[in-house]
Backbone bond lengths (Angstrom), bond angles and torsions (degrees), N, CA, C in turn:
res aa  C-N    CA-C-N  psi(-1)  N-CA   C-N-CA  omega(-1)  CA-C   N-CA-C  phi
1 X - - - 1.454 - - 1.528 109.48 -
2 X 1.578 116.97 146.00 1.461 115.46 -171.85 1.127 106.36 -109.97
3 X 1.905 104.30 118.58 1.404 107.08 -152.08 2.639 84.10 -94.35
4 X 1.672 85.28 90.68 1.852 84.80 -179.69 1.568 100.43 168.34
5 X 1.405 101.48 134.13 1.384 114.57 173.28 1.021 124.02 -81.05
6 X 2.159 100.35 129.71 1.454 80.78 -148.86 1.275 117.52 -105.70
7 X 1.446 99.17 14.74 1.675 104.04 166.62 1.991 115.97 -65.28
8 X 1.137 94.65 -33.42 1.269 114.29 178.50 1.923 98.84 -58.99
9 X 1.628 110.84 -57.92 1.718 120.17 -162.73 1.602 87.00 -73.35
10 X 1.106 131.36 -6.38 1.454 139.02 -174.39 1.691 107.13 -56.64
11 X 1.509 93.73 -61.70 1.430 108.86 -156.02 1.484 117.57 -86.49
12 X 1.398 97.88 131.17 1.900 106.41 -172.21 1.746 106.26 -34.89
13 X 1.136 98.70 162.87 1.785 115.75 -148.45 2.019 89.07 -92.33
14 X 1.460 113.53 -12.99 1.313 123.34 159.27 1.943 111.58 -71.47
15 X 1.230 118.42 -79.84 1.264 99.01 159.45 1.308 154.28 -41.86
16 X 1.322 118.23 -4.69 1.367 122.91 -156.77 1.597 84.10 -119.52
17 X 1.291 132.70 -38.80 1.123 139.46 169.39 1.702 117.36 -47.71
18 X 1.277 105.19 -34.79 1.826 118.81 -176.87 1.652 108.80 -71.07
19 X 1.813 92.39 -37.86 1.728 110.47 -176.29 1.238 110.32 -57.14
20 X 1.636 102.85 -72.57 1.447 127.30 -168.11 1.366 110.36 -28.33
21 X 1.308 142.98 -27.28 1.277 124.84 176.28 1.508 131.50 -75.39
22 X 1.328 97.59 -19.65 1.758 143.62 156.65 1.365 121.19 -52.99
23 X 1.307 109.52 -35.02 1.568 117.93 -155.79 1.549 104.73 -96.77
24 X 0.993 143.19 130.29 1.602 156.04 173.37 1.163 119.90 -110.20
25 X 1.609 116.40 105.33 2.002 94.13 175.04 1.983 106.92 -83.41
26 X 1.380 87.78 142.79 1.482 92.56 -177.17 1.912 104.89 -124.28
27 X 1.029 113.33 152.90 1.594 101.88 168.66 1.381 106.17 -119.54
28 X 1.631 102.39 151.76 1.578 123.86 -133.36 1.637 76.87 -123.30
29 X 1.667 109.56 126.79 1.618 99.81 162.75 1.682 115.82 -111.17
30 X 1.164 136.09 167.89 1.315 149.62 -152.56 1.873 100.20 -67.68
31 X 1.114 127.50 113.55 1.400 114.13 -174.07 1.483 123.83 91.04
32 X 1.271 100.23 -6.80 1.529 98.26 167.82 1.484 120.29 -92.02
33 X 1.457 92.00 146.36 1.979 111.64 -173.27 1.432 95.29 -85.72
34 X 1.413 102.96 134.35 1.363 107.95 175.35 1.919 109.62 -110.40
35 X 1.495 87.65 -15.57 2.175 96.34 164.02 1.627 94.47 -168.98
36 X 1.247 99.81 162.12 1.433 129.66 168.51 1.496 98.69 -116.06
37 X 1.734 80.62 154.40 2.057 86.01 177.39 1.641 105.08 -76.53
38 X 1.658 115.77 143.19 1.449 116.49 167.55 1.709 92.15 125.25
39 X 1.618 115.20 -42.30 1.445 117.45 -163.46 1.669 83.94 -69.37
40 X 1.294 91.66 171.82 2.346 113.47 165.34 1.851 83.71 -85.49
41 X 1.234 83.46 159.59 1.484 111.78 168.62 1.510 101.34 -109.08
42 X 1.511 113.54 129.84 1.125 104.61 -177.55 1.692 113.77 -143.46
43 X 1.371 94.03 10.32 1.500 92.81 177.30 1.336 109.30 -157.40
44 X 1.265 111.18 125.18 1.596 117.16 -177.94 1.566 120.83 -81.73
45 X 1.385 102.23 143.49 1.856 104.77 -168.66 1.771 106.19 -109.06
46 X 0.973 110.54 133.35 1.490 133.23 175.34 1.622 103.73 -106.44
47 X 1.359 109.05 70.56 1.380 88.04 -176.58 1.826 121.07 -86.19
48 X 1.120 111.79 157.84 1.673 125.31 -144.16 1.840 95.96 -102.44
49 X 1.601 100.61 -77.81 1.422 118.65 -179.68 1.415 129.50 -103.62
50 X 1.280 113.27 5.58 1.781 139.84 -177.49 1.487 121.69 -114.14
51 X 1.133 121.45 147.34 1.340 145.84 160.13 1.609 109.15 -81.88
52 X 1.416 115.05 128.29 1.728 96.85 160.35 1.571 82.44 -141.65
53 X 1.576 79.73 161.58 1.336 102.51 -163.82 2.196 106.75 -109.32
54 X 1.284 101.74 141.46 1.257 89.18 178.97 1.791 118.16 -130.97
55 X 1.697 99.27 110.16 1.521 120.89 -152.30 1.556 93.78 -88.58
56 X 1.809 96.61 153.71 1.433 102.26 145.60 1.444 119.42 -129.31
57 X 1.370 123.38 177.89 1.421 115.75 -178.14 1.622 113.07 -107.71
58 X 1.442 134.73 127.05 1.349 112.85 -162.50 1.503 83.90 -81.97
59 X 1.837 90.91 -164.62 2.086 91.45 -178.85 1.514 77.39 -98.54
60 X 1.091 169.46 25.99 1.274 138.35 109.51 1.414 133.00 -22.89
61 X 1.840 108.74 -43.72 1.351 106.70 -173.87 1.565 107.97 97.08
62 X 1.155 115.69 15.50 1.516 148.33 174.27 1.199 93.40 -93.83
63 X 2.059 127.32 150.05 1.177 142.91 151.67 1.561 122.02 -104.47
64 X 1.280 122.46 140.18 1.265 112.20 -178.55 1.462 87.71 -149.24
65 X 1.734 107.11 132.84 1.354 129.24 152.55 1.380 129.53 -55.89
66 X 1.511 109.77 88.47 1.712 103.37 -178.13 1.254 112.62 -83.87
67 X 1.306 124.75 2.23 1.610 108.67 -171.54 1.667 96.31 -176.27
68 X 1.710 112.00 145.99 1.614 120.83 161.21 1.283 107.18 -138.58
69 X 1.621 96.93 138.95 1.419 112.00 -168.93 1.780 102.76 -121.48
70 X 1.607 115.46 124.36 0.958 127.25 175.69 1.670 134.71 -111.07
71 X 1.238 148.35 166.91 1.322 125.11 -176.32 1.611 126.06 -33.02
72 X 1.019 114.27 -0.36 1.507 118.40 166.49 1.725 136.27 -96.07
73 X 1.461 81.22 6.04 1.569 102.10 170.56 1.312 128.40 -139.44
74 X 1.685 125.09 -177.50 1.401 112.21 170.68 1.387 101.54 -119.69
75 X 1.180 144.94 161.56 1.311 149.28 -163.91 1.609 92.49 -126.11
76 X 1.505 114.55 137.74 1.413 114.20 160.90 1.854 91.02 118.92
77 X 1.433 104.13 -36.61 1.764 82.14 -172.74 1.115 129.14 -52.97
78 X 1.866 128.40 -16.84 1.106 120.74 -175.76 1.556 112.37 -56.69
79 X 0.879 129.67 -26.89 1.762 142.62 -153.62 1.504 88.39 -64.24
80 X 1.648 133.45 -49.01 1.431 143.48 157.40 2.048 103.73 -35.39
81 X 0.950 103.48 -29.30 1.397 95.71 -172.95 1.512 143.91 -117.09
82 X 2.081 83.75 -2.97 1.512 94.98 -173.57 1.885 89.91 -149.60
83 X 1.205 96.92 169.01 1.628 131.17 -170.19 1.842 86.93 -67.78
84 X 1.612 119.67 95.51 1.317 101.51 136.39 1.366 141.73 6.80
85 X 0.980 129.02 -69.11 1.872 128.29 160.30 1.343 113.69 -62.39
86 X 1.223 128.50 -9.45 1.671 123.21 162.47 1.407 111.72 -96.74
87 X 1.509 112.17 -10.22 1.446 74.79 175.28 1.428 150.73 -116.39
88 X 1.179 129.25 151.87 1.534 142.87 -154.78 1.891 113.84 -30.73
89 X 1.499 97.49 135.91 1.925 86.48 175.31 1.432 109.55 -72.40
90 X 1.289 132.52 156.08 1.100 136.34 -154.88 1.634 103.79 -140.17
91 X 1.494 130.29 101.37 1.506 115.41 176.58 1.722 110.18 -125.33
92 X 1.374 104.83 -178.57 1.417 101.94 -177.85 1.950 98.40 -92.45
93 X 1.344 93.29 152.06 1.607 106.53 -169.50 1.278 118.31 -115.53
94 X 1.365 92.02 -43.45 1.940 91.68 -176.19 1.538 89.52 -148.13
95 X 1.099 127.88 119.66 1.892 136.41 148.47 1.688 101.22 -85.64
96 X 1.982 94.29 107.50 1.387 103.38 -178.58 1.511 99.66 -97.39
97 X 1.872 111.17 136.24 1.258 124.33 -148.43 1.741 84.32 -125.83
98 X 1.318 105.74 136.25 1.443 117.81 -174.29 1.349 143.63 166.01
């Protein structure tokens, strides 16, 4: 298993070089919120060894998982694409250990 995201191992060794000074490894624990809806999004996730999951709240007050993003993505770009107050809570789901 490839412990690296591979959108990240994706990108020419010129781009990734511009990033890298940008880039922070952080460790993600099981249940942690990485935003609530209403906050800015302000930092994008490359996650490596985790699942996060990306919830909404109905107006019930009900949660439902609309989306999981795994080393093959970056988490956070929507914030580029949508209204701050829409967008989705975002937590860690599974830290895959291995």
């Amino acid at each position: 298993m490839a412990v690296e995201n591979r959108l990240l191992a994706a990108l020419s060794r010129e781009i990734y070089e511009k990033l890298a000074p940008n880039l922070k490894l952080i460790s993600l624990h099981q249940g942690e919120v990485l935003h609530i809806p209403g906050e800015t999004i302000q930092t994008l996730y490359f996650p490596i060894d985790s699942l996060i999951s990306i919830t909404i709240t109905m107006s019930d007050g009900s949660t439902v998982e609309i989306g999981l993003v795994g080393n093959r993505e970056v988490l956070g770009i929507n914030a580029l694409m949508c209204a701050e107050s829409s967008a989705p809570s975002l937590l860690c789901q599974i830290r895959v250990c291995g």
